[in-house]
C-alpha positions in Angstrom: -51.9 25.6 -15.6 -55.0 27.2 -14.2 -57.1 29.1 -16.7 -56.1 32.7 -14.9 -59.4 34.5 -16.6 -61.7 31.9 -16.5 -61.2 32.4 -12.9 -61.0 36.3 -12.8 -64.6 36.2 -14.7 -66.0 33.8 -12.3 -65.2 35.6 -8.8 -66.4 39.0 -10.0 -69.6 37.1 -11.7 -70.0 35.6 -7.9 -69.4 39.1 -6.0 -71.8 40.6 -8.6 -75.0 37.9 -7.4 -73.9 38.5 -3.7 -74.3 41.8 -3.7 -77.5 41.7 -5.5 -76.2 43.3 -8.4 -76.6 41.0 -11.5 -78.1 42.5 -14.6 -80.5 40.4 -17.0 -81.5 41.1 -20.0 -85.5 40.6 -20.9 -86.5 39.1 -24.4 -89.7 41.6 -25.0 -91.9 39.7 -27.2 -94.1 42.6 -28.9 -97.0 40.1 -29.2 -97.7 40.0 -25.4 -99.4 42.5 -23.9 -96.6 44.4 -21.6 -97.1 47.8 -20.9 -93.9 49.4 -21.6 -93.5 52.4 -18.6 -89.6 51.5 -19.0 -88.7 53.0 -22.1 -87.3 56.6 -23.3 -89.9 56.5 -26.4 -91.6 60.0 -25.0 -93.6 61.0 -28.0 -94.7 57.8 -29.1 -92.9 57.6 -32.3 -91.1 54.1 -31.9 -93.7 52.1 -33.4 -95.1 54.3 -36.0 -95.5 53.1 -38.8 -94.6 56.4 -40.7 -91.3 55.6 -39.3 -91.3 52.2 -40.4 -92.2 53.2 -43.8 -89.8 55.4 -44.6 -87.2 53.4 -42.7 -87.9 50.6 -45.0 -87.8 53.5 -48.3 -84.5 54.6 -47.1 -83.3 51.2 -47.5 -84.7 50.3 -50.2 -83.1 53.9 -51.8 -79.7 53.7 -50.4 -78.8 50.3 -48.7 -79.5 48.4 -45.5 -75.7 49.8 -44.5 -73.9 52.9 -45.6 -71.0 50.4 -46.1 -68.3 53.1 -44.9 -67.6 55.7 -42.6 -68.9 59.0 -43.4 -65.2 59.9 -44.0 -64.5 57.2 -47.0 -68.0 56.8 -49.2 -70.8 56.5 -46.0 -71.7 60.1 -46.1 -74.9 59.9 -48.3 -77.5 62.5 -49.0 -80.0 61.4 -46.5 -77.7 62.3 -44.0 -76.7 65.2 -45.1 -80.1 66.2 -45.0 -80.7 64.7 -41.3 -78.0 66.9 -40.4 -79.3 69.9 -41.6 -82.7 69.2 -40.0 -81.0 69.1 -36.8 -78.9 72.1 -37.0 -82.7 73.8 -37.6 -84.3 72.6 -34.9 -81.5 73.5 -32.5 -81.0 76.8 -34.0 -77.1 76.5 -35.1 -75.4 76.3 -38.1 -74.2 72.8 -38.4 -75.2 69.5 -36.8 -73.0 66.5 -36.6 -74.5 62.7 -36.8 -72.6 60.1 -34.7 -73.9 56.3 -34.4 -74.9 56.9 -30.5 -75.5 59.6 -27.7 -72.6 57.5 -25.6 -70.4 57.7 -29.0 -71.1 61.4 -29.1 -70.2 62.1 -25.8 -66.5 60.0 -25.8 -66.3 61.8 -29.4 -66.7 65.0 -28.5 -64.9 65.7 -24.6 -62.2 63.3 -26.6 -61.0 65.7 -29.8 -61.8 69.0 -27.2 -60.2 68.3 -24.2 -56.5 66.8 -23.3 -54.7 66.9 -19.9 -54.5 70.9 -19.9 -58.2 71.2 -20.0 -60.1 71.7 -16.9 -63.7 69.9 -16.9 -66.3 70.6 -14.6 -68.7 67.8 -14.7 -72.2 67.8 -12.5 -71.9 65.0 -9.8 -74.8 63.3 -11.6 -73.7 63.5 -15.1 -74.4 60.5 -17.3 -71.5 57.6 -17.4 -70.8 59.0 -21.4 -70.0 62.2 -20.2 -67.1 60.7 -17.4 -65.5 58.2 -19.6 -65.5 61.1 -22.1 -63.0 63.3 -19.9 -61.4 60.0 -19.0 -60.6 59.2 -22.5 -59.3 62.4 -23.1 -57.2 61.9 -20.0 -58.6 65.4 -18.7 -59.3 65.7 -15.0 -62.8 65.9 -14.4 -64.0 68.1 -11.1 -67.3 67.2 -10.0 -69.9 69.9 -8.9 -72.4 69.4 -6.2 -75.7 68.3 -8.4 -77.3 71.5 -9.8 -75.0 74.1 -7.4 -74.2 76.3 -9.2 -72.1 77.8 -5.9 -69.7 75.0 -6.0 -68.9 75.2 -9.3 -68.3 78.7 -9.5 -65.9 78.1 -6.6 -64.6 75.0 -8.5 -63.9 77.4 -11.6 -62.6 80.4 -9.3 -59.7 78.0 -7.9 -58.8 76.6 -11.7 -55.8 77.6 -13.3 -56.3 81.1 -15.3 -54.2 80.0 -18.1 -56.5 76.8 -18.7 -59.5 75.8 -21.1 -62.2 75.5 -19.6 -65.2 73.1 -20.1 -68.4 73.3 -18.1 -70.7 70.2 -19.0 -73.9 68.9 -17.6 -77.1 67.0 -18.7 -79.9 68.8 -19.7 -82.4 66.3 -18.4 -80.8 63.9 -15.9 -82.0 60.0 -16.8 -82.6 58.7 -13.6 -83.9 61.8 -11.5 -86.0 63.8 -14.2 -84.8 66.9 -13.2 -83.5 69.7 -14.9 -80.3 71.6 -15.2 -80.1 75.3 -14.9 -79.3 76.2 -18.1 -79.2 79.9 -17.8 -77.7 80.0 -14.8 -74.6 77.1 -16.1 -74.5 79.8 -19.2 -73.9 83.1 -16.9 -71.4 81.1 -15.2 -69.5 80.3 -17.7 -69.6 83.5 -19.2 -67.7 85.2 -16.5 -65.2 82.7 -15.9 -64.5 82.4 -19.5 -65.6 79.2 -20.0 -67.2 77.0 -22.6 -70.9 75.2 -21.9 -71.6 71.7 -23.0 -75.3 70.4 -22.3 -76.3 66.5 -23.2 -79.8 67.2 -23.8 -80.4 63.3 -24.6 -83.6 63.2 -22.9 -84.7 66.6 -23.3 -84.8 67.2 -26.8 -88.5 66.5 -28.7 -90.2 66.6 -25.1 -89.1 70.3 -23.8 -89.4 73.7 -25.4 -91.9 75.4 -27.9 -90.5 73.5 -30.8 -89.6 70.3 -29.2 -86.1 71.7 -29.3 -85.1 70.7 -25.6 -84.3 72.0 -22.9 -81.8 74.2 -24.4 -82.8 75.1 -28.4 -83.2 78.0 -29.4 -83.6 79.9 -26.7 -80.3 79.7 -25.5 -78.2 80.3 -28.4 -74.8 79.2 -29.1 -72.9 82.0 -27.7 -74.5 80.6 -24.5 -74.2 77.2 -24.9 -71.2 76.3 -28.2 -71.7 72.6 -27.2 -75.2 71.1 -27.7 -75.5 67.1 -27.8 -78.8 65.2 -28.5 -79.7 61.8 -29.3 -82.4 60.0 -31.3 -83.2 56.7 -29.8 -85.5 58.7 -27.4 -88.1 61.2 -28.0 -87.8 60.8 -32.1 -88.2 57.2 -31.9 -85.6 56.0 -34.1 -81.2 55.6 -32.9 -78.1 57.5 -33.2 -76.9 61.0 -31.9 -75.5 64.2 -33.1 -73.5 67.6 -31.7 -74.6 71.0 -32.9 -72.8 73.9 -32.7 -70.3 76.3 -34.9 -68.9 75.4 -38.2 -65.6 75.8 -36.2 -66.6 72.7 -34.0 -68.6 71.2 -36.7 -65.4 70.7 -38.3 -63.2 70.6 -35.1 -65.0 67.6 -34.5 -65.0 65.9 -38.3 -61.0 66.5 -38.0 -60.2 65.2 -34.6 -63.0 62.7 -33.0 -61.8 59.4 -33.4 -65.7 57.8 -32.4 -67.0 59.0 -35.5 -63.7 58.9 -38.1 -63.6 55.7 -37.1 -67.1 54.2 -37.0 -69.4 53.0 -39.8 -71.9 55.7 -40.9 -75.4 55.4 -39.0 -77.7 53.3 -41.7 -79.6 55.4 -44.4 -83.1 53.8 -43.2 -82.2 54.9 -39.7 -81.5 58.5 -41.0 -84.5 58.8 -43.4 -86.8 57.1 -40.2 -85.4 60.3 -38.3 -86.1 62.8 -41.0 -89.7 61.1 -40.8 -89.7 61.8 -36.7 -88.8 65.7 -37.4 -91.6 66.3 -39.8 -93.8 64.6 -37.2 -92.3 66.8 -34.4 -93.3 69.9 -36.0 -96.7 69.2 -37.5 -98.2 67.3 -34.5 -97.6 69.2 -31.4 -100.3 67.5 -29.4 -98.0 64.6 -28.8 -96.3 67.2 -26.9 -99.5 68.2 -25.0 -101.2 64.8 -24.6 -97.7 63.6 -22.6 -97.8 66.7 -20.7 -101.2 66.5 -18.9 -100.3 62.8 -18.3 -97.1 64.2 -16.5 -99.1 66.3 -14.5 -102.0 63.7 -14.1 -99.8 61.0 -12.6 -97.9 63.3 -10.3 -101.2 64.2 -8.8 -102.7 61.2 -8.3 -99.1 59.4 -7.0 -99.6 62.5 -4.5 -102.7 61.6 -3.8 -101.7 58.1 -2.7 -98.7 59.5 -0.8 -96.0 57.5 -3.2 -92.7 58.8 -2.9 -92.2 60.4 -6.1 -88.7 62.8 -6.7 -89.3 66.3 -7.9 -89.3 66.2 -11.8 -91.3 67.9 -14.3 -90.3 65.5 -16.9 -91.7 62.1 -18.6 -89.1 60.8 -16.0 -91.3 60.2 -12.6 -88.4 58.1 -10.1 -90.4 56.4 -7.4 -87.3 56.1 -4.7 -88.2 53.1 -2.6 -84.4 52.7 -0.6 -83.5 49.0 -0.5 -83.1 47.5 -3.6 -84.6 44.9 -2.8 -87.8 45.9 -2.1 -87.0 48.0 -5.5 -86.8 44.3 -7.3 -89.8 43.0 -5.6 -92.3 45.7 -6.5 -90.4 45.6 -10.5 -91.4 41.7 -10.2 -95.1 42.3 -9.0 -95.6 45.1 -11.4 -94.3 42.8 -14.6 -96.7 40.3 -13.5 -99.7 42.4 -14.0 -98.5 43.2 -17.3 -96.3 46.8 -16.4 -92.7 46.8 -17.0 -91.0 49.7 -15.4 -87.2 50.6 -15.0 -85.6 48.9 -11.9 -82.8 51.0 -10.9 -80.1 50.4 -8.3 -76.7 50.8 -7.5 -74.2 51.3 -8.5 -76.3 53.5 -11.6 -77.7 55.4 -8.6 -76.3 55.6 -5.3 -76.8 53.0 -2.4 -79.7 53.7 -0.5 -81.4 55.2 -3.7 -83.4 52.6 -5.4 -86.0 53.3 -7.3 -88.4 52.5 -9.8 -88.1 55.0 -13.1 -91.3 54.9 -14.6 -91.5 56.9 -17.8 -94.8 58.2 -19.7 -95.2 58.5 -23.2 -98.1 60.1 -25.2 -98.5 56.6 -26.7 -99.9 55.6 -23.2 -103.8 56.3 -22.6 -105.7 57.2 -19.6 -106.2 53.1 -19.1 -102.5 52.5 -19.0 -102.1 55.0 -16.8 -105.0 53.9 -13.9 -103.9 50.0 -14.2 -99.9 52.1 -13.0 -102.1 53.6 -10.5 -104.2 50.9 -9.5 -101.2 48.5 -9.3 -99.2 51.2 -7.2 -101.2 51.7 -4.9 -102.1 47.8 -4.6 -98.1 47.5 -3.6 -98.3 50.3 -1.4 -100.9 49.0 1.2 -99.4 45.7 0.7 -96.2 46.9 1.8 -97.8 48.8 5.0 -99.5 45.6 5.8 -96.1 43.7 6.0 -94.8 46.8 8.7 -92.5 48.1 5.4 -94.0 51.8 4.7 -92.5 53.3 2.1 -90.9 56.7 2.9 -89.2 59.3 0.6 
């Protein structure tokens, strides 16, 4: 009898190549000398060795694994701590630690929504936040990206009777831009709505406080749902929802991701506790990434690279045909850059583009061999009749 599956994974591993589509994954060997503009490590905090100190201190102290979810016997002190850290630098009561940002996000649309909840999702929400509703088997209506127009006429036309959920990214990952946080908050305020904001890439790198793009300032009567994740910006892995003690505890009671799931491993926790005091007492990490923000938008102006609008460490370079995409990722890795080579079906067709992300770890060098290497593809590409147009 023919081997059914064998055959199913074969065909779509074949349509996958033809359409150009295949994913590799690249063994990083952190002896060579790769400039790494790929990576969400913002602050620089990855390859600290603070970090890696009291990483290695928290394992020593606790464990290599918390052996059990927090539920059972996983829930140890350093995480308790962790979580009240977090709850600080977001400005609510309680903070809630799960093992990843995706788990977070299935966790949380999972114990609040069912199949009488309406959920408006931005059109370029990250994949966590979709499968999330899916999960939960609530219907998820789509918003033009950032219009806040269409989804208050999305919200006008919902049932009266019906919870409802507004939820967007803070910072979105592969365009840099930002929501409107104030003006997602009003919304929701008059159509009696709650807010939920995945601030994944926005938390360490926005605000006074490297408290994101929402914080503090807007509180949690504004936004009751507040996501962020620590495998970015603080340099170390896992994810956490703040908010009320009501959700707090909503959320302890009901989402299966983290009943379920092995606690997050005490040397990660005491690595992150590590990151926060370095968040708050070294605020120039904050400054030195933004004037390299602002230094490498005005020079890729400069040189006429098609760069999308974002005032984040996110800087997408659209080049169109993936293709063309894969060939300048190729050229750049082989003098020594890696950069994010993004294509459908993460962004749409006809959208490739390179996301190159700064850090503060990078210096003014790193940044002019980017530059210097850009603009080398550039004129190469304008000598072969392919100019590259927003």
């Amino acid at each position: 009898m023919q081997d059914t599956w064998t055959t199913h994974l074969a065909e779509q591993a074949l349509d996958q190549r033809h359409r150009g589509l295949w994913r590799q994954r690249r063994i990083l060997d952190p002896d060579r000398a790769l400039i790494d503009f790929a990576g969400n490590d913002y602050l620089g905090l990855a390859r600290d060795t603070r970090l890696a100190e009291a990483q290695a201190e928290g394992a020593r102290r606790f464990g290599a694994g918390a052996r059990a979810s927090h539920l059972v016997s996983g829930h140890l002190e350093v995480h308790e701590a962790l979580e009240a850290g977090l709850a600080d630098l977001t400005g609510r009561p309680r903070a809630l630690l799960f093992s990843t940002g995706y788990m977070a996000n299935l966790g949380t649309l999972q114990a609040l929504c069912d199949d009488r909840t309406a959920v408006f999702q931005d059109r370029l929400n990250h994949a966590s936040l979709l499968d999330g509703a899916a999960l939960a088997k609530a219907r998820s209506r789509r918003f033009h990206h950032r219009d806040l127009g269409d989804l208050e006429r999305l919200l006008r036309r919902s049932p009266p009777e019906a919870r409802k959920l507004v939820v967007s990214d803070g910072v979105f990952s592969m365009d840099g831009d930002l929501a409107d946080v104030p003006g997602l908050a009003q919304t929701c305020a008059t159509h009696g709505a709650w807010l939920m904001i995945d601030d994944a890439h926005g938390l360490g790198v926005l605000g006074a406080l490297g408290d994101g793009s929402v914080g503090r300032v807007h509180g949690m009567d504004r936004v009751p749902v507040l996501v962020g994740t620590l495998g970015k910006a603080l340099g170390s892995a896992g994810a956490f929802v703040a908010g009320s003690q009501a959700l707090i505890e909503h959320l302890i009671q009901f989402a299966r991701p983290y009943i379920y799931t092995t606690a997050q491993p005490p040397g990660v926790a005491a690595a992150t506790l590590k990151a926060l005091e370095l968040l708050d007492t070294e605020p120039e990490r904050r400054r030195r990434l933004d004037d390299l923000i602002a230094r490498f938008r005005r020079e890729a102006a400069t040189l006429g690279l098609p760069l999308a609008d974002s005032p984040t460490p996110i800087q997408p370079l659209v080049l169109g045909d993936s293709a063309r995409m894969m060939h300048w990722a190729g050229r750049l890795r082989e003098r020594g850059l890696l950069v994010g080579a993004i294509r459908e079906p993460t962004v749409p067709r006809g959208q490739a583009r390179l996301r190159i992300t700064l850090s503060a770890a990078h210096d003014d060098d790193d940044l002019d061999t980017l530059l210097q290497a850009l603009a080398d593809l550039q004129r190469e590409d304008a000598c072969h009749g392919e100019a590259v147009t927003p």
